[in-house]
C-alpha positions as CSV (number, residue, x, y, z in Angstrom):
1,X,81.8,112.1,81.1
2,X,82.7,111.6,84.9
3,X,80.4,109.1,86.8
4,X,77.8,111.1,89.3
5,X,78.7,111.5,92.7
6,X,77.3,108.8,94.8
7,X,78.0,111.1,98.1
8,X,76.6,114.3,97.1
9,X,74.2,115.7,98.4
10,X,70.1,115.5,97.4
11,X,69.8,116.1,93.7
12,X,67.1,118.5,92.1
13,X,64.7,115.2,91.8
14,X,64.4,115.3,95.3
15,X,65.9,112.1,96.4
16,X,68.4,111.5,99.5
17,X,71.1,108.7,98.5
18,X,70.5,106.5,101.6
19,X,72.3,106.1,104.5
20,X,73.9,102.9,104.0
21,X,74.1,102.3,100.2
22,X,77.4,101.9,98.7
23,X,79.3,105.2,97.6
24,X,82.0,103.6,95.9
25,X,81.6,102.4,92.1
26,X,84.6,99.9,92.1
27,X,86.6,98.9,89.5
28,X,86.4,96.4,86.5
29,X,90.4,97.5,85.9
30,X,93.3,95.2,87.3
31,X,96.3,98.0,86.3
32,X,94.7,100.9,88.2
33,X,95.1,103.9,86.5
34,X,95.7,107.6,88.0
35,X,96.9,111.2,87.1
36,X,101.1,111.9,87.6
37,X,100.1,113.7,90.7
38,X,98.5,111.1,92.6
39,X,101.2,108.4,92.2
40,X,103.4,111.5,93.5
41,X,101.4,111.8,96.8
42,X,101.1,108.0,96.8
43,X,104.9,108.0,97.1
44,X,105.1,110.8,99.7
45,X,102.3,109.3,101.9
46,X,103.9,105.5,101.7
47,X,107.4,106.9,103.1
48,X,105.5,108.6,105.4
49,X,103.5,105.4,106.9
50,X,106.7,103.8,106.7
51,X,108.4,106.1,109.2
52,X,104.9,106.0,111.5
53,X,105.7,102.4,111.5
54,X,109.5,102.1,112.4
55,X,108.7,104.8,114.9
56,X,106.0,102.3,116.4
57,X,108.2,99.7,116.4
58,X,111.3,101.2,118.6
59,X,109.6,100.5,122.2
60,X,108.9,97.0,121.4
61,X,112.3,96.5,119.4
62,X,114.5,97.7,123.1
63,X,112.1,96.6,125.5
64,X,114.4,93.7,127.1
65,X,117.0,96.5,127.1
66,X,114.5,99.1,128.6
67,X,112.9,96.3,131.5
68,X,117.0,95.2,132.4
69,X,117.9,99.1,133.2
70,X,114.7,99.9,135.5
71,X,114.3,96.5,136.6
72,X,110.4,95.2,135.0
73,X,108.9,92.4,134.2
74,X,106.5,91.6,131.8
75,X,103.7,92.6,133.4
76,X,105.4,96.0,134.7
77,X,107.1,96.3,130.6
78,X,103.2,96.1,129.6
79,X,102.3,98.9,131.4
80,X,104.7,101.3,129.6
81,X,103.5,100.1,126.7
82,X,99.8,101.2,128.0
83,X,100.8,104.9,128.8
84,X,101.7,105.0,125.4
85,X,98.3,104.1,123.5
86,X,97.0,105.8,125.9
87,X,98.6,109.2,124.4
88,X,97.6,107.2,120.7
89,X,93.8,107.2,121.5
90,X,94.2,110.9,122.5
91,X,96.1,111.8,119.3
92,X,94.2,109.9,116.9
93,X,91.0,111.5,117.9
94,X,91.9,114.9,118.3
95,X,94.4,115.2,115.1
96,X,91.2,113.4,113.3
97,X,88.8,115.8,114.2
98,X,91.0,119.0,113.9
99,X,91.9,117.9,109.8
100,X,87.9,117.8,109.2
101,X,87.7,121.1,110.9
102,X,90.5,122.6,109.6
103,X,89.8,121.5,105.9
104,X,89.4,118.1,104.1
105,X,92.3,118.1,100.5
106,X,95.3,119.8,100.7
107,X,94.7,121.7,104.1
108,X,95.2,118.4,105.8
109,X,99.0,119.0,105.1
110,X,98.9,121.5,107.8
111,X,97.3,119.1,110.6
112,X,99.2,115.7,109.3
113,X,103.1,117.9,109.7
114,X,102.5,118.9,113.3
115,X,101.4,115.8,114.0
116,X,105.1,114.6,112.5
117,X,106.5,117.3,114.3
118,X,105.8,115.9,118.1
119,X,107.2,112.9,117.3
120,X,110.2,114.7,116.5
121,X,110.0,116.8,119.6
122,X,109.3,113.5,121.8
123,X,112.1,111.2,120.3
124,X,115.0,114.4,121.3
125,X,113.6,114.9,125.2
126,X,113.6,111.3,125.3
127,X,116.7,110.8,124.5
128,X,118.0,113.7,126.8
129,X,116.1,112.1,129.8
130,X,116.2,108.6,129.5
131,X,117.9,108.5,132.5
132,X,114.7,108.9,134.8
133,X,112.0,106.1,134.3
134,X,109.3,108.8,135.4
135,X,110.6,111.2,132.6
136,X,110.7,107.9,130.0
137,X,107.2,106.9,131.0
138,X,105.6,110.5,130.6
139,X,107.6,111.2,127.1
140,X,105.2,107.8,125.9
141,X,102.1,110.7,126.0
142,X,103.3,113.0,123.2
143,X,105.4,109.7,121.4
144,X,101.8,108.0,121.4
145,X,100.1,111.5,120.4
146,X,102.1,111.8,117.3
147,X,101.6,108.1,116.2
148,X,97.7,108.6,116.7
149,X,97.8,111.9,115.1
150,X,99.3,111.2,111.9
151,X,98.3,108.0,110.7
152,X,94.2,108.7,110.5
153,X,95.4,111.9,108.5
154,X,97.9,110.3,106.2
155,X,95.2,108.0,105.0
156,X,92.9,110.7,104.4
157,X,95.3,112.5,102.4
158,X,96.1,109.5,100.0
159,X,92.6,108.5,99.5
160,X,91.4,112.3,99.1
161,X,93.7,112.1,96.0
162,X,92.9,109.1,93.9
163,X,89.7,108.7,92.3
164,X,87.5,107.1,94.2
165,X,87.1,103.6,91.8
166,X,90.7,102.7,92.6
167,X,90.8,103.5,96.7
168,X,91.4,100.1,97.8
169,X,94.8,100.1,96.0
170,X,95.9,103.2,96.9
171,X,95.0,102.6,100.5
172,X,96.8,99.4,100.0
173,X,100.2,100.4,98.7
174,X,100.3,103.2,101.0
175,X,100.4,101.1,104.0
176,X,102.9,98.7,102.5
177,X,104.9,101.2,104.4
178,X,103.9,99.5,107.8
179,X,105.4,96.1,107.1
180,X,108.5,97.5,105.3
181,X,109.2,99.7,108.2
182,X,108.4,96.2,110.7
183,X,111.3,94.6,109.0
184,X,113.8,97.7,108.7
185,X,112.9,99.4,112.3
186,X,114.4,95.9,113.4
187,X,117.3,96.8,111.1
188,X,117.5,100.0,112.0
189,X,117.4,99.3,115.2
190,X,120.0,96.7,115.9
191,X,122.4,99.4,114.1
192,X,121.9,101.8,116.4
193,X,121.8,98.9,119.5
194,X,125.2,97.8,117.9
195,X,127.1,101.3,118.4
196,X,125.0,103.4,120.9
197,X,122.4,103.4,124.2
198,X,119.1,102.4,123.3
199,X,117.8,105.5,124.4
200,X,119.7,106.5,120.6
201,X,117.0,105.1,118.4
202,X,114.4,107.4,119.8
203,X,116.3,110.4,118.8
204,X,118.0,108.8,115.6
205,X,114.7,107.3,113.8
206,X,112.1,110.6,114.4
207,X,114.6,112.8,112.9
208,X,114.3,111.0,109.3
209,X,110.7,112.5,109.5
210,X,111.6,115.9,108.9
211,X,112.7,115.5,104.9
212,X,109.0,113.7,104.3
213,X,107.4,117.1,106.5
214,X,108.8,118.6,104.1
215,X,107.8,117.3,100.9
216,X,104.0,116.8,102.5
217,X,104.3,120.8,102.9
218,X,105.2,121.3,98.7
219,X,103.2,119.0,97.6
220,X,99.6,119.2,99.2
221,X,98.9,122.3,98.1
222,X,95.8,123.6,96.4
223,X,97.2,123.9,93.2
224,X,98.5,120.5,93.2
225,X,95.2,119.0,94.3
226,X,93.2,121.3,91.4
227,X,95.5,119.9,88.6
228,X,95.1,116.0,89.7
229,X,91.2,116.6,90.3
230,X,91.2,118.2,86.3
231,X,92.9,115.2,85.0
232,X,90.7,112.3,86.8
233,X,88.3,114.1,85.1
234,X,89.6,113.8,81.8
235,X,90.4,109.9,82.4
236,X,87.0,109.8,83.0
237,X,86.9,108.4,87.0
238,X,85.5,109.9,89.8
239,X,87.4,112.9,92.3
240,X,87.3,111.2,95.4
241,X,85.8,115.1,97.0
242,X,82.9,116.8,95.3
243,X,85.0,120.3,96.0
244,X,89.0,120.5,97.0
245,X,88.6,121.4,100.7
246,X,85.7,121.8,102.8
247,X,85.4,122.6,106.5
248,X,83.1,121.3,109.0
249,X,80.5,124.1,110.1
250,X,77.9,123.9,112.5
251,X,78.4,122.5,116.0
252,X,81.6,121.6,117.8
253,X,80.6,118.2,117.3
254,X,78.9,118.1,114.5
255,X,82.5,116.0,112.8
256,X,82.0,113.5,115.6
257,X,77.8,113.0,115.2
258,X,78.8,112.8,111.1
259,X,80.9,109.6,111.6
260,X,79.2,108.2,113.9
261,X,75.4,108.2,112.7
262,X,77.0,105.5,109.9
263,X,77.1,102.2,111.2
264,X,79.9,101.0,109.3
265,X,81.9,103.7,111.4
266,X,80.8,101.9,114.7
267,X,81.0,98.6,113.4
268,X,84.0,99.2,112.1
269,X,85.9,100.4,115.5
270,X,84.9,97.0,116.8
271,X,86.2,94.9,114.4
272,X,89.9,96.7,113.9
273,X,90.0,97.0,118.1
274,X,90.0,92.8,117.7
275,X,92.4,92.8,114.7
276,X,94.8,95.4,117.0
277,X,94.2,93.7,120.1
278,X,95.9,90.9,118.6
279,X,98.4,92.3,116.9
280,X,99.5,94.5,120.1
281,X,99.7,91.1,122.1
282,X,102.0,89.5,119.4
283,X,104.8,92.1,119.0
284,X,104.8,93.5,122.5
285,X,106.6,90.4,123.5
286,X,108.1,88.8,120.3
287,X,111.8,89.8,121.3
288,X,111.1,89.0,124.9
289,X,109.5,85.5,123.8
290,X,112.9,85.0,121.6
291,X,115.2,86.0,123.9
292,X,113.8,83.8,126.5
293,X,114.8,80.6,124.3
294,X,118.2,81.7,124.1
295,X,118.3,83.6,120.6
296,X,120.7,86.4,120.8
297,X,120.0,90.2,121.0
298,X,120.6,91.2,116.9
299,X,118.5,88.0,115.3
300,X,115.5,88.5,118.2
301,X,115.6,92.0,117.0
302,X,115.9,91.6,113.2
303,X,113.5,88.3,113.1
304,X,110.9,90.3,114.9
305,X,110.2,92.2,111.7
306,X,109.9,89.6,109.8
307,X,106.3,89.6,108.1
308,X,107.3,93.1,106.9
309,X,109.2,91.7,104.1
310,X,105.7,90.2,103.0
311,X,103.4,92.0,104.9
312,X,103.2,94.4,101.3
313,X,101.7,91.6,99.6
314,X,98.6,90.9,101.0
315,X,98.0,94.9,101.5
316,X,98.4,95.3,97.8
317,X,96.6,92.3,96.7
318,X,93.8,92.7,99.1
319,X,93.5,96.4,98.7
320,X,93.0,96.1,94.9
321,X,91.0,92.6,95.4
322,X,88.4,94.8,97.7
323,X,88.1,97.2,94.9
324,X,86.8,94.9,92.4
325,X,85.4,91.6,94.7
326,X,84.2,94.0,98.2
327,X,85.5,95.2,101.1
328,X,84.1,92.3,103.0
329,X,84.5,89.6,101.4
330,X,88.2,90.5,101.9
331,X,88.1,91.3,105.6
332,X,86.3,88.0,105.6
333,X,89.2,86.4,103.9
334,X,91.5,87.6,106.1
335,X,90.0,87.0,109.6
336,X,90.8,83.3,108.8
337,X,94.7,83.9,107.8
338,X,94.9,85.9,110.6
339,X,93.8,82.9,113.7
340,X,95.8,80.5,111.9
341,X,98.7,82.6,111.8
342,X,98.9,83.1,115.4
343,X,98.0,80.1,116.5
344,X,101.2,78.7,114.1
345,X,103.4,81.0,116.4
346,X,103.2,78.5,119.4
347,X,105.2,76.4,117.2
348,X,108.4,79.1,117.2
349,X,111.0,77.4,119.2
350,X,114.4,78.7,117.3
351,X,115.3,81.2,114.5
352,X,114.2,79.0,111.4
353,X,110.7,78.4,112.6
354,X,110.7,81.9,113.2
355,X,111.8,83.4,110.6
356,X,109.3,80.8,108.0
357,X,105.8,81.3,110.8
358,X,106.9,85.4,111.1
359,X,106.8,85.1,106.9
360,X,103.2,83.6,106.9
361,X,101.5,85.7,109.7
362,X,103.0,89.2,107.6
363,X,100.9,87.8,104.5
364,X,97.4,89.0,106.8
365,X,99.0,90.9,109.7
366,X,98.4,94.4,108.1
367,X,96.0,93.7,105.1
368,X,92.9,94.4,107.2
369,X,93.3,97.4,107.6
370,X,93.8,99.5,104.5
371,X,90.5,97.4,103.5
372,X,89.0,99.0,106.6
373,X,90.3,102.6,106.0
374,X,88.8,102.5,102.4
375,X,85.6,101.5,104.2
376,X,85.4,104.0,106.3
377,X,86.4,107.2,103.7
378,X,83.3,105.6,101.1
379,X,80.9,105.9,104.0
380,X,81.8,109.4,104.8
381,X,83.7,110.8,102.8
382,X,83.0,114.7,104.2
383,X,84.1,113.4,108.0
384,X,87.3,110.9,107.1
385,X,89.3,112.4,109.2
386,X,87.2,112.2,112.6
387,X,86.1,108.6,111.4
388,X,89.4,107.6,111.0
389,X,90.6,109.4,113.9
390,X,87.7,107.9,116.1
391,X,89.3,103.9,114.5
392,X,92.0,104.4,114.9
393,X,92.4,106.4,118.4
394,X,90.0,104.6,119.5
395,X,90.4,100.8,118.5
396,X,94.3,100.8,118.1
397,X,94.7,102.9,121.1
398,X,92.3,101.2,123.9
399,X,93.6,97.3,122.0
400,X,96.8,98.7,123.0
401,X,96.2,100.0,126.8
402,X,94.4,96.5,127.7
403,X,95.9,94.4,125.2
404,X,99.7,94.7,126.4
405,X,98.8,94.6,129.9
406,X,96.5,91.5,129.6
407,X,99.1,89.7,127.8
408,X,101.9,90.4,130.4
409,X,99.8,88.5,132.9
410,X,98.9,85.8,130.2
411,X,102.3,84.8,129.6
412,X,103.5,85.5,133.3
413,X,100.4,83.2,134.6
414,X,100.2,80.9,131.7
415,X,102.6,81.2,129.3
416,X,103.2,82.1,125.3
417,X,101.3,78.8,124.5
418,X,97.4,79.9,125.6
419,X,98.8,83.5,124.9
420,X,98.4,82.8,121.3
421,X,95.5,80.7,121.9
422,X,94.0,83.4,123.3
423,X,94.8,85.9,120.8
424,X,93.3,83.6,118.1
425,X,89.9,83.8,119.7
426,X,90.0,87.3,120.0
427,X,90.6,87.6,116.3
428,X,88.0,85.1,115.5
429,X,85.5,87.2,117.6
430,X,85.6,89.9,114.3
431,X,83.1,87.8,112.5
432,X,80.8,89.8,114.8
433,X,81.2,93.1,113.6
434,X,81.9,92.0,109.9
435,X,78.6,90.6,109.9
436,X,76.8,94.2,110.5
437,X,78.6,96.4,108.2
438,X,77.4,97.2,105.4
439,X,79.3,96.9,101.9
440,X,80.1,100.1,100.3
441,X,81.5,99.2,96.7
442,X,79.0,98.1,94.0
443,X,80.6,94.8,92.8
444,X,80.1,94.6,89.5
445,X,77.7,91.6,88.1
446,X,78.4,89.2,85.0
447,X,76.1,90.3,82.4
448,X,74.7,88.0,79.6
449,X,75.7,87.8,76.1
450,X,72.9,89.5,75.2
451,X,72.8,91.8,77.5
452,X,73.4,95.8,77.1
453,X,76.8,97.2,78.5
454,X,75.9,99.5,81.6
455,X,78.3,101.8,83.5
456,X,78.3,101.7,86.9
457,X,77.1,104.6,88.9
């Protein structure tokens, strides 16, 4: 027997689940257990985060190459930077609300693969004008666009096909594709650097997007999504949708007011815009803070990406942990690692102390946030899209158009010591918001010896 639906709608007894309450029924399980299909999209969707992430990763990686050619400094290199989150808040929130509208399941294939597709598109004309800073700065719109566009939908996708009491992990594992891709955009990267103009690795990296556009387009189809929905059934969890697809009816808003009546969506926006803000600050300027202590060009590069060789740990751990122990108690958890790990990186003077602090910080740097993303698909679940597309667009985007620039004039004014300092605070500051969301998995309770065995609902 499958567990009731903690998100359906009003049953015949006449009771409304409330708005706040818990819609996830969590996990006693440590090994979690899924149909074929849904490690198969689990797979697809990782790759796919992972090339979201190297792509995200080139302006920073060439920057001291980019400010040399048009003559910047930090302050001006921050401001490129800016342009494109701006195109990110844009694309997050737009590509959000057009996969709701469009059709939750397997139709948001369609929306997630032209998202791919301008990234693509943006990389080839950037390369072809890269000779004209004007041309550069306006190709960050539709690069930005892209990277808004299709990471809110990926998670959808991933966590529209697991069942529901093992969302944390899936969330989890798929965005141990950011910090792998951290470590080999830097590897990447300094390939292309080593043979080519740096204006290479914006044409070079998009293009390996267009073998995962075309898995996403075979395998999220309907009769794929049917066939894994039938056999959580049978394993007796819970289909993360009550039907395959459903579109959004009723106003042109009516996406937008369903995210954003829950407070956990509001709440949520706050606390990942802190958790960006910071992490914006800290890689904008890594090689540039490197470079500036003598490191060469290849190990500034390559060391930059450090805490993606662990960065997957603390996404899987903390992604299954928040299954089983809460979603806050893990965001909690990591708030902590976070301002200690930045505030270890005024100690970086050379490549070993690097290489060990860079280790450390990629333990918390991107295990927030696949907690957060499970969050936000248990509160609504019928508007995950938009509410992801609303967190994401809004909080990495608007982190990333203040956060860049602020930081320029930080370390121009005062240097990369009260930088950190100040990007500690900033992190700390997302006790605030933690402390008014509301938990949305029922943790499940010890029960006496002589207690009856009850299933959670």
């Amino acid at each position: 027997m499958s567990r009731p639906d903690p998100s359906a709608p009003p049953t015949s007894s006449g009771q409304e689940p409330p708005s706040e309450a818990g819609v996830n029924p969590g996990t006693h399980r440590l090994v979690p257990r899924a149909p074929a299909i849904s490690w198969w999209m689990l797979l697809l969707t990782t790759v796919a985060i992972l090339m979201t992430s190297v792509d995200h990763q080139i302006l920073p990686a060439v920057l001291p190459q980019i400010s040399e050619q048009y003559g910047l400094d930090a302050q001006q290199a921050g401001l490129i930077n800016s342009v494109y989150f701006a195109g990110l808040v844009a694309g997050g929130v737009i590509f959000g609300y057009i996969s709701d509208r469009i059709g939750t399941g397997y139709r948001r294939s369609w929306t997630w693969n032209v998202a791919m597709l301008l990234a693509v598109i943006g990389g080839a004309l950037t390369f072809g004008l890269a000779g004209s800073f004007i041309a550069f700065l306006l190709l960050r719109i539709p690069m930005g666009i892209s990277r808004g566009g299709s990471e809110p939908v990926n998670v959808a996708i991933v966590a529209e096909w697991w069942p529901k009491e093992h969302r944390g992990f899936a969330v989890g594992v798929h965005h141990t594709g950011f910090p792998i891709g951290q470590f080999l955009a830097g590897a990447l990267i300094a390939i292309v650097l080593g043979s080519a103009h740096w204006s290479a690795a914006f044409l070079v990296i998009p293009m390996l997007g267009i073998p995962i556009i075309i898995g996403q387009a075979f395998l999220g189809r309907k009769k794929h999504q049917a066939t894994v929905y039938r056999k959580m059934e049978e394993m007796e969890q819970t289909p993360p949708l009550p039907e395959l697809s459903t579109r959004s009816d009723g106003s042109f808003w009516a996406p937008v007011k369903e995210a954003l009546k829950h407070k956990n969506v509001r709440w949520a926006v706050v606390l990942c815009f802190l958790f960006l803000w910071g992490e914006a600050g800290v890689v904008t300027f890594l090689t540039t803070q490197f470079r500036g202590f003598g490191m060469g060009v290849s190990d500034a590069i390559l060391v930059s990406g450090a805490s993606g060789l662990t960065g997957w740990i603390g996404q899987v751990v903390w992604g299954s942990l928040s299954d089983r122990l809460g979603r806050k108690f893990a965001i909690g958890f990591l708030i902590v690692g976070w301002a200690g790990s930045l505030l270890a990186m005024i100690f970086i003077h050379d490549l070993t102390s690097a290489w060990i602090i860079l280790l450390v910080w990629g333990l918390f740097r991107n295990a927030p946030f696949p907690v957060v993303y499970a969050l936000l698909v248990d509160s609504v679940p019928r508007a995950a899209g938009t509410a992801l597309g609303i967190m994401i667009g809004v909080a990495l985007g608007v982190s990333g158009i203040f956060a860049s620039a602020v930081s320029g004039i930080v370390i121009t004014q005062l240097g990369f010591t009260w930088h950190y300092i100040v990007l500690a605070i900033i992190c700390l500051l997302a006790f605030i918001p933690l402390s008014r969301i509301t938990e949305t998995v029922a943790i499940a309770r010890r029960r006496t010896p002589d207690e009856p065995a009850q299933q959670l609902s």
